[in-house]
N, C-alpha and C positions, 0 to 999 in steps of 0.2 A: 504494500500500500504506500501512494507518497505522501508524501508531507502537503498537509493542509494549503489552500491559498493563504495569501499575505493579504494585508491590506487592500486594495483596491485591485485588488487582480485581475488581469487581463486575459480574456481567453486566446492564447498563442496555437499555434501549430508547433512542431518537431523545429521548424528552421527559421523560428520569430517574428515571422510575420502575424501583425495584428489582427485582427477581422475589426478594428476600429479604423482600418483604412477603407475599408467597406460600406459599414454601414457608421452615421456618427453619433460620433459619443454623447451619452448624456449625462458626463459626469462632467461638474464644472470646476476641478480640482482634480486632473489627474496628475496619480503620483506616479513615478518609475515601479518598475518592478521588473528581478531580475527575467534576463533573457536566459530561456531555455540552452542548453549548449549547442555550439551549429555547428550540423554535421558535415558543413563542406570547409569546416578547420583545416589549415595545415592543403587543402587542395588548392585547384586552380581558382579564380576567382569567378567568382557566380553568374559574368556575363559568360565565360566559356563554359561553366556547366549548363546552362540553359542552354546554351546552342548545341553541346554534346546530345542532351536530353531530345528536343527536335529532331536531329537528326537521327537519332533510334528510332523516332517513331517517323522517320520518312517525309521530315517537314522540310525546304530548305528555306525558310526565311529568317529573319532576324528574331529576337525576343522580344518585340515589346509591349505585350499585355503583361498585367501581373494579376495571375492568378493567388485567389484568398482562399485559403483553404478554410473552413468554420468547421473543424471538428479540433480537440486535441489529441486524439489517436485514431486510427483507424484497423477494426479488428480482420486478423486473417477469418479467413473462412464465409462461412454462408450470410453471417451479419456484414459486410464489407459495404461501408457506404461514407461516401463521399461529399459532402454539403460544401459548396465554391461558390462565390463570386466572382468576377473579374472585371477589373479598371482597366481602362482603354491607356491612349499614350498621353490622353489629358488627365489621367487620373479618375476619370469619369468613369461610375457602374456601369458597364456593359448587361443591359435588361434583357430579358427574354429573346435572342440570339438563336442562330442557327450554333451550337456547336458542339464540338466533336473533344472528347476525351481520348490520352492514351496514359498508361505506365511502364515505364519501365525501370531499370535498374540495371548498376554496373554494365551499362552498353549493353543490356538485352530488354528486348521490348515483352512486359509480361500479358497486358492486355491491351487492347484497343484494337479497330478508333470505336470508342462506348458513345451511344447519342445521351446525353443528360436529361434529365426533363427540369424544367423552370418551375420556382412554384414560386407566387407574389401574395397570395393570401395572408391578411394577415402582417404581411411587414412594411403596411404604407404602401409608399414610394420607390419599396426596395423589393429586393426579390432573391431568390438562391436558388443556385443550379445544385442537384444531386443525381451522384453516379454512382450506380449500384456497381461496387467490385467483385471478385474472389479471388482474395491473392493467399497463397502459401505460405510464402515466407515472412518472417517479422523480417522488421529493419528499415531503413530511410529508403526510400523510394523517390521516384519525379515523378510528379503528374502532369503531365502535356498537353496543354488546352490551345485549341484552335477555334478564330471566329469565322463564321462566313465563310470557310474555305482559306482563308487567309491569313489573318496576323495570328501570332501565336505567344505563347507565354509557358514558363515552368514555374513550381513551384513545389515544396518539399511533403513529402508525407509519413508523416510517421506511424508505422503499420507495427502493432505487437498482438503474437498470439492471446485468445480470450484469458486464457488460464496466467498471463503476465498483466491483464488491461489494469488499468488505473483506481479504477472503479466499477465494481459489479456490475456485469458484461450481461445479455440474455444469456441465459441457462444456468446462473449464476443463483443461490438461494439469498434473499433481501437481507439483512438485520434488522432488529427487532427495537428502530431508534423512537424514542420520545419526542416527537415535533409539535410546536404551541400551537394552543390552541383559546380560540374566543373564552373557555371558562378558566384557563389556566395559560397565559402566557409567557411564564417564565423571567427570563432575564432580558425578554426583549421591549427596547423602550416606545417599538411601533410594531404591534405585529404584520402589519401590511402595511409595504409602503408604496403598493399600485395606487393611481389617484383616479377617482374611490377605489379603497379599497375592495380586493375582491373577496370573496362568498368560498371559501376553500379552504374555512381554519375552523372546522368544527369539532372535529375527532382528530387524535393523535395517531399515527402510523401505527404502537406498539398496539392500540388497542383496536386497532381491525386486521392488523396483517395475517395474514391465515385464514380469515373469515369470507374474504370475496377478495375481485378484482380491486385493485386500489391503479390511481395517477400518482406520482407524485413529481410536484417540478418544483427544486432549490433554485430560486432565485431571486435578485433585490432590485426589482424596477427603480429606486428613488439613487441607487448608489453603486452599481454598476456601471463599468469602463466602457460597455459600448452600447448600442439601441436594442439589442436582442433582448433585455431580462423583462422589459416589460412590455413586449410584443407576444414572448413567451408566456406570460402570464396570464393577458387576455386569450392568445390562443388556446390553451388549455381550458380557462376557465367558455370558451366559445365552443368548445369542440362538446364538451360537459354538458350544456343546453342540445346542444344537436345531437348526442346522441341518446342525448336522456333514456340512460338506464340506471333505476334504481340499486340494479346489485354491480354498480362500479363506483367507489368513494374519491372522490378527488381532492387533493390534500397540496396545498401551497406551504412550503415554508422559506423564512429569509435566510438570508447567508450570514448577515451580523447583527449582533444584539443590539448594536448602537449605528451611530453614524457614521457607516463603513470603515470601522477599526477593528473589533473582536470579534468574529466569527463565532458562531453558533455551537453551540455544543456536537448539532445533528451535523453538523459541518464536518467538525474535527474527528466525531465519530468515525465518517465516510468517510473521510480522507480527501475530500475533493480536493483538485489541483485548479479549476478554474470554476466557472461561473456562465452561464445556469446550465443544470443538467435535469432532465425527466425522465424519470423510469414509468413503467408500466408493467405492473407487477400481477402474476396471475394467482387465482386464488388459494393456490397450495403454497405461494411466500414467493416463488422464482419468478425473475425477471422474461421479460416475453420480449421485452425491447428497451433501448433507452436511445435519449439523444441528448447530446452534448452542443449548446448552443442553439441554434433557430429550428423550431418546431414548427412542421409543416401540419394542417390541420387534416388534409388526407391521409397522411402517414401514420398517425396518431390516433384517427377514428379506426385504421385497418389491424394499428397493434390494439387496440381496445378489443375489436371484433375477435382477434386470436386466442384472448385470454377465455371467452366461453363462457356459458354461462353460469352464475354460483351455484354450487350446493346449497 
């Protein structure tokens, strides 16, 4: 398990780049926080990895999109999913696009070209592309994003087997955490900091987990480094009205007790490394799915459907 977030922590990828280049921030006091280690240390410099990476997957043009990768790991095997943006050469979000995915690694191409699908529900203005993978091997990867047939871009991924992930992976059994709630909120000095607040602090995790399907999505709309935690929060809480079933509990909780300094007890518990994440948890305690950063609301109503119905 790793070590807790810090303070205002940023959700990174494997090779540092922000998804606050992405989508913006709405924290009006961002502080530093360490950068991940970069796995293209001690190599060549990241304009000739990017053109190496291209040319694996059979592009020849230069690099200049930069793709945003939104997950902080990406699992081998059948869960393998890829949530990206991509800024053009103005810096500008490239929206709903023709484009085309590839991966590869140490000069072998593993997959592609993958078509992504767009999804913009739910995030404004903004939007995320997600590529379903299946890759084998742990370890740094490129992902190689092409737009319209044309300009192109890499970007790093860090891919670790389920049984190494960060944080209880699907098929993984939940803990059994204390999360506040409306009759007991503990050490937190706002139990919701969505504006209004949202309707998903009624019952604590410990006390339904094993009983039915549970949502559960960590994260702090008021004090979060980028635009995802309270887009996350309406979507969950939107998805919850649409699919309105009784035997599934939906459960918001924050990431700090205060004004984005101390982290939550359910926090340190988990060991989160970044901010926000949603599990979907099925009624025997095990995970069915989770996602790390922007929560697509198709995606979410299809891992709800998988969990079944309660006992």
């Amino acid at each position: 398990m790793s070590t807790p977030i810090s303070r205002r922590s940023l959700l990174r990828t494997g090779g540092g780049t922000t998804l606050a280049l992405l989508l913006a921030a709405c924290g009006t006091d961002p502080a530093p926080t360490a950068t991940p280690s970069d796995p293209f240390e001690g190599l060549a410099d990241g304009q000739s990895l990017a053109t190496q990476a291209l040319q694996t997957a059979g592009i020849d043009v230069a690099a200049t999109l930069t793709p945003i990768v939104a997950t902080f790991e990406v699992l081998t095997g059948e869960h393998g999913r890829v949530p990206f943006g991509v800024l053009g050469p103005d810096q500008r979000p490239i929206l709903d696009a023709d484009v085309q995915v590839w991966v590869v690694r140490d000069g072998e191409l593993i997959e592609g070209p993958i078509s992504p699908r767009f999804y913009g529900e739910g995030l404004g203005d903004r939007g995320v592309y997600i590529a379903d993978v299946q890759l084998d091997t742990a370890g740094f990867h490129d992902l190689v994003v092409q737009v319209d047939g044309d300009a192109a871009g890499q970007a790093a991924l860090a891919v670790v087997d389920p049984a190494d992930s960060t944080t209880y992976p699907p098929g993984s059994t939940f803990p059994n955490v204390v999360t506040p709630t409306t009759a007991d909120p503990g050490k937190l000095e706002t139990l919701c900091t969505q504006d209004p607040p949202c309707t998903m602090h009624d019952v604590s995790l410990d006390a339904v987990l094993g009983t039915g399907a549970i949502v559960l999505s960590i994260a702090t709309p008021q004090f979060c480094q980028t635009a995802v935690c309270g887009p996350v929060v309406s979507v969950v809480e939107g998805v919850r009205d649409d699919v309105a079933r009784e035997d599934v509990t939906f459960i918001h909780a924050e990431v700090y007790n205060d004004a984005g300094v101390t982290t939550t007890d359910a926090v340190n518990e988990l060991g989160l490394p970044s901010e926000p994440w949603t599990w979907v948890i099925g009624p025997d305690g095990v995970v069915v799915d989770r996602f790390d950063g922007p929560v697509v609301p198709e995606l979410l109503a299809d891992a709800i459907g998988r969990t079944g119905p309660s006992s």
